[in-house]
N, C-alpha and C positions, 0 to 999 in steps of 0.2 A: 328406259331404265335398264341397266345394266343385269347381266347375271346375278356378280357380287354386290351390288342394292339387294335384288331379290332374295338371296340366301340368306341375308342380313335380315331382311325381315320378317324372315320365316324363323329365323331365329329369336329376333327379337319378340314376334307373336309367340311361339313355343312355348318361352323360357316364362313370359309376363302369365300363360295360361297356367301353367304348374305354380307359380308363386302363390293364382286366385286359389287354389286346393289347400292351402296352409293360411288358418285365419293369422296367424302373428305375423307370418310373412310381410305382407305391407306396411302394417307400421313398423318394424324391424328396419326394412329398406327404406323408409320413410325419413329416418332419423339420420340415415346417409343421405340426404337430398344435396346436389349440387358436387358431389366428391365422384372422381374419376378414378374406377377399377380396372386395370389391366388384365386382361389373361393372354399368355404367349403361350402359342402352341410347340413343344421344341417339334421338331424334325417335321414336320408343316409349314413353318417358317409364316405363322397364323398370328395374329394377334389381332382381337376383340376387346372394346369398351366399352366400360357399361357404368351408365348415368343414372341412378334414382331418382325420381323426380319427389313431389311433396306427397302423392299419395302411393308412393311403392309400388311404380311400374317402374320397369327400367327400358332405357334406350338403348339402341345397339347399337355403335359405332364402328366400321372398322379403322380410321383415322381421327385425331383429336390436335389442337391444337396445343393446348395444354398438358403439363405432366400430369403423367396419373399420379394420386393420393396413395394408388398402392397397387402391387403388382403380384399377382399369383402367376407362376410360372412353371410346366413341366411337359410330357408327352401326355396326350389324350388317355395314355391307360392309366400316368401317374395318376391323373386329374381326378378318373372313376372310383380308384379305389376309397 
């Protein structure tokens, strides 16, 4: 397993732990099941996707075959604010 697998699922574990801290969260995410999110990091040259499945975890991908459904895009500090 690669680095970038590894980072990837540290991310994807991270991100899936904070969603359990908000009960609406999951079914929220739930209602997106099967739809592909983009985030593109600029000046990273990053991009990450993310898959809901039916009970609102999400996937992390960093390559998809498919278009994403929708794409959020900026620099990491756009992103925080």
């Amino acid at each position: 397993m690669s680095m970038r697998d590894l980072s990837t699922q540290g991310l994807e574990s991270a991100i899936n732990a904070l969603i359990q801290l908000d009960p609406q969260a999951p079914s929220k995410l739930a209602s997106l099941h099967g739809q592909v999110i983009e985030i593109r990091l600029h000046g990273l040259a990053l991009s990450f996707f993310f898959i809901p499945d039916h009970s609102g975890r999400l996937t992390v991908l960093r390559d998809v075959e498919q278009p994403a459904d929708a794409c959020i895009e900026g620099s990491p500090i756009d992103l925080l604010r």
